[in-house]
C-alpha positions as CSV (number, residue, x, y, z in Angstrom):
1,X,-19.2,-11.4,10.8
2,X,-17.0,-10.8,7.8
3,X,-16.6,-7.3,8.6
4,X,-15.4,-7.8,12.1
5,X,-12.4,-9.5,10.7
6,X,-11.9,-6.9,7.3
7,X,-11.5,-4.5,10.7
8,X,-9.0,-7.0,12.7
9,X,-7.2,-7.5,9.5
10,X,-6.9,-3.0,9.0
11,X,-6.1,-3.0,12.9
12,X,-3.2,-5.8,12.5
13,X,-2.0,-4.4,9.3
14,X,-1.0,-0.7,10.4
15,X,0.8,-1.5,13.6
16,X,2.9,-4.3,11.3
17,X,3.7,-1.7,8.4
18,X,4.8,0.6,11.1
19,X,7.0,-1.7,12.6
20,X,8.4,-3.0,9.2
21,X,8.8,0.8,8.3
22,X,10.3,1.9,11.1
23,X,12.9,-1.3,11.2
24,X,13.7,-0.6,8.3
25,X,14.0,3.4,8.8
26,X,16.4,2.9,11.2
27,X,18.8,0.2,10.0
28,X,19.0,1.0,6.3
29,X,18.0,4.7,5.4
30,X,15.3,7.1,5.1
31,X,14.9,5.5,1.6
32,X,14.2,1.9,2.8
33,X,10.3,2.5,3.7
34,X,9.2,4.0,0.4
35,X,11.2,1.3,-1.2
36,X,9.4,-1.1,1.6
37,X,5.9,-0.2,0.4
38,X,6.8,-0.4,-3.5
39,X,7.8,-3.8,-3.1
40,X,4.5,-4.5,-1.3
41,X,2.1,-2.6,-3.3
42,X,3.7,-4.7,-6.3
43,X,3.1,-7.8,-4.6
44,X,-0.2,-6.9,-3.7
45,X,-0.9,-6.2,-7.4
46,X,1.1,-9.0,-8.6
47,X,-1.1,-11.3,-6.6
48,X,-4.7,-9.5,-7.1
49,X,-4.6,-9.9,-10.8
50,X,-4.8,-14.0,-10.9
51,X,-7.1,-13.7,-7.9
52,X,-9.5,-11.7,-9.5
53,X,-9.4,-14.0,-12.6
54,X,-9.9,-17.4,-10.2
55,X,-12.8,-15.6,-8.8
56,X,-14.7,-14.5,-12.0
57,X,-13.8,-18.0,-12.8
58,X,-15.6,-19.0,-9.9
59,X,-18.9,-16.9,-10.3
């Protein structure tokens, strides 16, 4: 059951980062998606790191 939703989750997550990206493309500048997706992957890292500490934490 947990891999049906890790797929749902891919399956959401393009379509939305292609909508954000092409939003974005067209109202600001070429430049706005690659800034887009380093502000993301930051986040994303920013938030993994204390995640991954709770978990081993946890374990």
């Amino acid at each position: 059951m947990g891999g049906a939703w890790f797929v749902a989750l891919i399956q959401f997550a393009i379509p939305s980062g292609a909508l954000a990206g092409g939003l974005s493309f067209n109202h600001i500048g070429w430049w706005s998606p690659f800034m887009l997706s380093a502000v993301v992957f930051l986040a994303s890292s920013i938030l993994a790191v204390p995640l991954m500490r709770w978990s081993a934490t946890k374990a």
